[in-house]
C-alpha positions in Angstrom: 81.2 41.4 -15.2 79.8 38.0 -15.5 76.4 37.2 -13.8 76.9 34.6 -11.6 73.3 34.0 -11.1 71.9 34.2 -14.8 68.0 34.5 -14.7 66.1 31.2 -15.4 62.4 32.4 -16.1 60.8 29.8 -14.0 59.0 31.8 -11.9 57.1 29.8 -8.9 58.6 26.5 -9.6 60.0 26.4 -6.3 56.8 26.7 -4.6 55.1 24.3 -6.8 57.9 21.6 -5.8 57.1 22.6 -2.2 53.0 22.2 -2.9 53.9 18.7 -4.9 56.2 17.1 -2.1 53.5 18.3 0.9 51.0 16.7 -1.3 53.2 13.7 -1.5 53.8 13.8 2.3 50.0 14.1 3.4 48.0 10.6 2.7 44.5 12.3 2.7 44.3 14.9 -0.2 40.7 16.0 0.8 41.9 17.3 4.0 43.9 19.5 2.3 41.7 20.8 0.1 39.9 21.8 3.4 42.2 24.4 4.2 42.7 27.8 3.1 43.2 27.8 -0.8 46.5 29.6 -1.9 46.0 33.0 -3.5 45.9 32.4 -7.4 47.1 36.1 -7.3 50.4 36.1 -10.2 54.0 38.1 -8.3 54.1 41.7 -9.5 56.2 41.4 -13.1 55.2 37.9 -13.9 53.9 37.8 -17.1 52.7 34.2 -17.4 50.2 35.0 -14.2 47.2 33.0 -16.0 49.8 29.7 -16.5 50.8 30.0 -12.9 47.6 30.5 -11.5 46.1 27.7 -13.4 49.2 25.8 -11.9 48.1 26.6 -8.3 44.3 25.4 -8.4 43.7 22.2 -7.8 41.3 20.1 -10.2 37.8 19.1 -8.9 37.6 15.5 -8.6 35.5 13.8 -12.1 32.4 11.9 -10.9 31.5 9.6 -13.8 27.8 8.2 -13.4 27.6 4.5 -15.4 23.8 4.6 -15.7 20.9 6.7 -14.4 18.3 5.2 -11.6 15.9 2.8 -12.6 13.3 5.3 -13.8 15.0 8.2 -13.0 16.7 10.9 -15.7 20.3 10.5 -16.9 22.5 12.9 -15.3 23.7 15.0 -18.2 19.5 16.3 -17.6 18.3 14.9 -20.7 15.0 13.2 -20.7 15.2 9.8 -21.3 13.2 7.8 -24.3 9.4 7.6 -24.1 9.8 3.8 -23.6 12.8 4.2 -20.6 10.2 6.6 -18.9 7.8 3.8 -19.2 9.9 1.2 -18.5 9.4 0.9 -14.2 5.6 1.8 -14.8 5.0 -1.0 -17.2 7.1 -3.5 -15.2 5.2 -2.7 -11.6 2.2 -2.7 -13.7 2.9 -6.2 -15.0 4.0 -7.9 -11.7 0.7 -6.3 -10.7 -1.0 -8.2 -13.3 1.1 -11.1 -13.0 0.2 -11.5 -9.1 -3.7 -10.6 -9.8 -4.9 -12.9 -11.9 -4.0 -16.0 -9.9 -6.0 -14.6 -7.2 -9.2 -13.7 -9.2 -9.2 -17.3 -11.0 -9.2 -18.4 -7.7 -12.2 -16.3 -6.9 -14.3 -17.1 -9.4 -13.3 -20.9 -9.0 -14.3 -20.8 -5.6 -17.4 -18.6 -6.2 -18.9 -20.8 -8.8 -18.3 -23.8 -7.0 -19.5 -22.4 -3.4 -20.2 -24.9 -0.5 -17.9 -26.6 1.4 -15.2 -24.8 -1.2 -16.5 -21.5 -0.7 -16.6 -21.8 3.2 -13.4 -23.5 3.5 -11.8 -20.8 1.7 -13.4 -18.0 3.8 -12.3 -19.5 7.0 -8.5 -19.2 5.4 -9.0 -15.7 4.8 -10.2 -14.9 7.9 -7.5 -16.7 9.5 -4.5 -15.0 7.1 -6.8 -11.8 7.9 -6.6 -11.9 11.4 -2.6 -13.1 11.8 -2.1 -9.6 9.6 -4.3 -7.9 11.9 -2.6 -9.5 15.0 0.7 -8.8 14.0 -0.4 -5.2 13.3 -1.5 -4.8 16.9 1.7 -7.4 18.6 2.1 -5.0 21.1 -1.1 -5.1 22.5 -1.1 -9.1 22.9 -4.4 -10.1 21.5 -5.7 -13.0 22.3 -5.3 -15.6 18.9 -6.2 -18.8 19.7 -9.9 -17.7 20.6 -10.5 -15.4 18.0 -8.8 -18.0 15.5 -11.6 -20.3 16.5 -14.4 -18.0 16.6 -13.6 -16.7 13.3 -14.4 -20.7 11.7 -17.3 -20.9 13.6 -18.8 -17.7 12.3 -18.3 -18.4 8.8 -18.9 -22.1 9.6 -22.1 -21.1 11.0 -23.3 -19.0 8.2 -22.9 -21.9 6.5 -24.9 -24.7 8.2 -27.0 -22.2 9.8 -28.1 -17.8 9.6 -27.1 -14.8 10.9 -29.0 -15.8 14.2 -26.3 -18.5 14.5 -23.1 -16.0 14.3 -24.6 -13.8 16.7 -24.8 -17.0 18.8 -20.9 -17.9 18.3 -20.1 -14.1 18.4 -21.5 -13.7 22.2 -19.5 -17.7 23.0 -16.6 -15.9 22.1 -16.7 -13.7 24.8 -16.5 -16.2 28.0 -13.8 -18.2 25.6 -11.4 -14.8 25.2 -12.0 -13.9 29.5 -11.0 -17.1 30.1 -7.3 -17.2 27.9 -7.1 -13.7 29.2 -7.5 -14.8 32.9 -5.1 -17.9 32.4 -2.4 -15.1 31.8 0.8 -14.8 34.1 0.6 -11.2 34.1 -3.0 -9.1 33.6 -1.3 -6.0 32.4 -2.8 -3.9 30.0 -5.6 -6.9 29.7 -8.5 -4.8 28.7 -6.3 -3.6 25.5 -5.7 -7.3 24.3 -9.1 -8.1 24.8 -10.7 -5.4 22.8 -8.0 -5.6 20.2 -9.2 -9.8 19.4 -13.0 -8.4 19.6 -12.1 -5.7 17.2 -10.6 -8.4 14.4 -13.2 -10.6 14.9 -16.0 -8.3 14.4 -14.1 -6.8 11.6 -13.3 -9.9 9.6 -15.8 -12.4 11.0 -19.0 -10.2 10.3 -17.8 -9.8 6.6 -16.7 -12.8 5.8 -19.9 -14.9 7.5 -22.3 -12.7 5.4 -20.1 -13.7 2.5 -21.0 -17.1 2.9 -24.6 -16.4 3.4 -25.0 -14.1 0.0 -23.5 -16.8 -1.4 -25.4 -19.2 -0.4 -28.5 -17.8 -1.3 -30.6 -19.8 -3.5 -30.7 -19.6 -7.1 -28.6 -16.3 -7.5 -26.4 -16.5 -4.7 -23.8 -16.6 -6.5 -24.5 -13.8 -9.2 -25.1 -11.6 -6.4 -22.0 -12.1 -4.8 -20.0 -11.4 -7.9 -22.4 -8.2 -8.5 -21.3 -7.1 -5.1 -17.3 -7.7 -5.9 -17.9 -6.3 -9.6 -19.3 -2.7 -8.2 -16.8 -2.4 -5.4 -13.7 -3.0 -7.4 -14.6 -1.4 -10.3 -15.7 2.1 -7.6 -12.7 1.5 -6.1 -10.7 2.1 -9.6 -13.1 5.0 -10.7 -12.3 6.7 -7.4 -8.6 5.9 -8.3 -8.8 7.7 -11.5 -11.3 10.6 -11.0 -8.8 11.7 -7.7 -5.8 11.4 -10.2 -7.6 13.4 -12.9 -9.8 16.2 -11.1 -9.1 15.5 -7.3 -8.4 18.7 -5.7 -10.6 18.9 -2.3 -9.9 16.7 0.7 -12.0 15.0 2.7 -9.7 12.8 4.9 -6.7 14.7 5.5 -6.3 12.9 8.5 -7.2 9.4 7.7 -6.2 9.7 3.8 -4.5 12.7 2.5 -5.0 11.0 -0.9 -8.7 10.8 -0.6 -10.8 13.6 -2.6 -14.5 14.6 -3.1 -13.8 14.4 -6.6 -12.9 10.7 -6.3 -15.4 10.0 -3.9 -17.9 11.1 -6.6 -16.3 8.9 -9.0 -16.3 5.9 -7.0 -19.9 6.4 -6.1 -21.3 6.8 -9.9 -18.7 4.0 -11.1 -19.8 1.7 -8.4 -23.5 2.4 -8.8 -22.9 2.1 -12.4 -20.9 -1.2 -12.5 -24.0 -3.4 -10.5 -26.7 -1.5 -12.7 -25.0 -3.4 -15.8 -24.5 -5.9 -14.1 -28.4 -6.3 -13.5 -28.9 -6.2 -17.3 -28.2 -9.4 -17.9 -30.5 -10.6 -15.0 -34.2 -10.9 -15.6 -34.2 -11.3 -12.0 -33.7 -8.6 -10.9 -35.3 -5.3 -12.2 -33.7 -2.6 -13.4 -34.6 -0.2 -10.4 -33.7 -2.6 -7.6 -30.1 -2.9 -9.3 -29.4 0.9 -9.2 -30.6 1.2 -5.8 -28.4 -1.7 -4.2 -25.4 -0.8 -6.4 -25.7 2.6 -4.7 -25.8 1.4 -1.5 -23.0 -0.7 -2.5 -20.8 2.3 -3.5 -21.7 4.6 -1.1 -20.6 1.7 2.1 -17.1 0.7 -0.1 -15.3 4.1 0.9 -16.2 3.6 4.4 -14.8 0.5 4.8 -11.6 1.5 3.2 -11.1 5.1 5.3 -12.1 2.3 8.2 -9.0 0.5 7.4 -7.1 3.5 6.9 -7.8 4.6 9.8 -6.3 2.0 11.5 -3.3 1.9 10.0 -2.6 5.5 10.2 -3.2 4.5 13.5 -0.5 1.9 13.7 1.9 3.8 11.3 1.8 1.5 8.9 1.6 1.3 5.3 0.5 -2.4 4.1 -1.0 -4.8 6.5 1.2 -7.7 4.9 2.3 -9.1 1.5 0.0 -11.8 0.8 -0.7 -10.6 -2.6 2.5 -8.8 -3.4 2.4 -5.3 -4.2 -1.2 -4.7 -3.9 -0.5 -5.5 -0.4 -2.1 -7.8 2.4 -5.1 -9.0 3.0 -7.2 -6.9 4.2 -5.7 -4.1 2.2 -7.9 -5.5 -1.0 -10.9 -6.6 1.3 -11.4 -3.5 3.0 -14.0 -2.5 1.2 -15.4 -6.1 0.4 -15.9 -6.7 4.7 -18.4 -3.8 4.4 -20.4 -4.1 1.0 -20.8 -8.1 1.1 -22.5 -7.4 4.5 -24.7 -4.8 3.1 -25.0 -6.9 -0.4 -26.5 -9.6 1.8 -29.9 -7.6 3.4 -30.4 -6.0 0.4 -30.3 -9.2 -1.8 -33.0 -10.6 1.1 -35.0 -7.2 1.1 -35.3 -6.9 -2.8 -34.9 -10.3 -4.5 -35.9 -12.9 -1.8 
């Protein structure tokens, strides 16, 4: 007797055409995917189970990656070449350069010159200084037309006149600030604005006034304002690179987690260091009287900079602006400066003058 229904040795075809037009049917394939996955378990007497199986599971989705992150690895985990590693370190490093050097031929342009120059130039730091600082602080509403003013006449006084004459402007300032305060609509939270404006102009008025008056000094003025800058940079980068090479024991952690006794002692013998040579090549000033102020120097540079830290940890920030690009604002590079130059000043009276 004839089969009628001869075998056709397509076993699961009809459920794969039932799988293939539900796929068809549903417009989001992911959602499927979702659900429970078919059993890839072959019907008892199949013998092509593993084709059948291999039939049921759906493919993973390819993820092709073009090109690895700037700086990052490839994705197949290779390392990249010794010059693609490099490649985001040397280019921040040059734009680093690239934005420096302007900034410290203007320095020694001004420096050398000194004057009118040199004081006109302080008074725009200490304005760009204290519009950083203000905006820092916005929501306590300090008081900026005063301080603005009070900040030229410091460093305009140290100028024409001593340090008698910016304490003079410092205690004006005080009647000029209560009386913008008073003229307020609304006295809320008045105290906080006030003290806010005292605090930058202390900060950045006292620094950069006795910048004018080192400068100023006859003679060496000048040398001893670039010995000053020379040992607080050049601590600043030996702290940088004894904490990256041996730093291992906080002292800040809540100011500057970065900040380590191993750097500190870096920054202290580099400073001390840096004036000391400097020194050398001044027959004006002994050898002895160089070490000592160039360790007064470095020991004051790493308070000025937790100082500043502080008060942006304070203000959860990370740069205080973008004046000079990625080494940040302002008073990120003077930090250190607004302390030393003030201490660089009585010590140049006390040993050379």
């Amino acid at each position: 007797m004839d089969d009628l229904d001869p075998p056709t040795f397509e076993f699961g075809r009809r459920r794969r055409r039932g799988e293939e037009a539900a796929r068809q049917a549903d417009p989001e394939p992911f959602e499927a995917e979702e659900a429970e996955a078919p059993s890839a378990r072959a019907p008892e007497g199949d013998q092509s189970g593993a084709l059948w199986a291999a039939d049921l599971e759906p493919e993973p989705p390819e993820i092709k990656v073009s090109r690895a992150e700037r700086g990052g690895e490839p994705p197949d985990g290779r390392k990249p070449p010794f010059w693609r590693r490099l490649q985001f370190e040397r280019s921040e490093t040059s734009m680093r350069v690239l934005v420096a050097v302007p900034w410290v031929l203007f320095a020694i342009f001004v420096v050398v010159v000194g004057g009118e120059v040199f004081t006109a130039a302080m008074i725009a730091f200490g304005v760009l200084g204290l519009r950083e600082f203000f905006r820092m602080t916005e929501k306590a509403r300090p008081i900026r037309l005063p301080a603005y003013l009070t900040i030229a006449a410091m460093v305009i006084a140290g100028h024409y006149g001593s340090s008698f004459q910016i304490l003079l402007v410092l205690a004006a300032s005080f009647p000029a600030i209560f009386a913008f305060a008073a003229a307020r609509q609304s006295h809320d939270r008045v105290t906080v604005s006030i003290a806010v404006t005292v605090l930058g102009i202390v900060w950045l008025g006292i620094g950069l006034s006795h910048a004018v008056l080192l400068r100023d000094l006859p003679d060496h003025g000048a040398a001893l304002l670039v010995d000053v800058l020379v040992a607080t940079f050049l601590g600043d980068t030996a702290a940088y690179g004894a904490g990256r090479l041996f730093g291992s024991r906080r002292i800040t952690p809540r100011i500057s987690p970065n900040k380590t006794l191993e750097g500190l002692i870096g920054g202290f013998i580099g400073g001390t260091l840096a004036f000391w040579f400097a020194g050398l090549y001044q027959d004006w000033l002994s050898g002895v009287d160089a070490l000592l102020m160039g360790m007064c120097v470095a020991a004051l540079a790493p308070v000025g900079d937790l100082f500043a830290s502080m008060i942006k940890r304070d203000l959860r920030i990370k740069d205080t602006g973008r004046l000079f690009g990625p080494h940040g604002g302002l008073i990120d590079r003077l930090d250190a400066v607004l302390f030393t130059v003030v201490a660089g000043y009585y010590l140049s009276v006390a040993f050379v003058y």
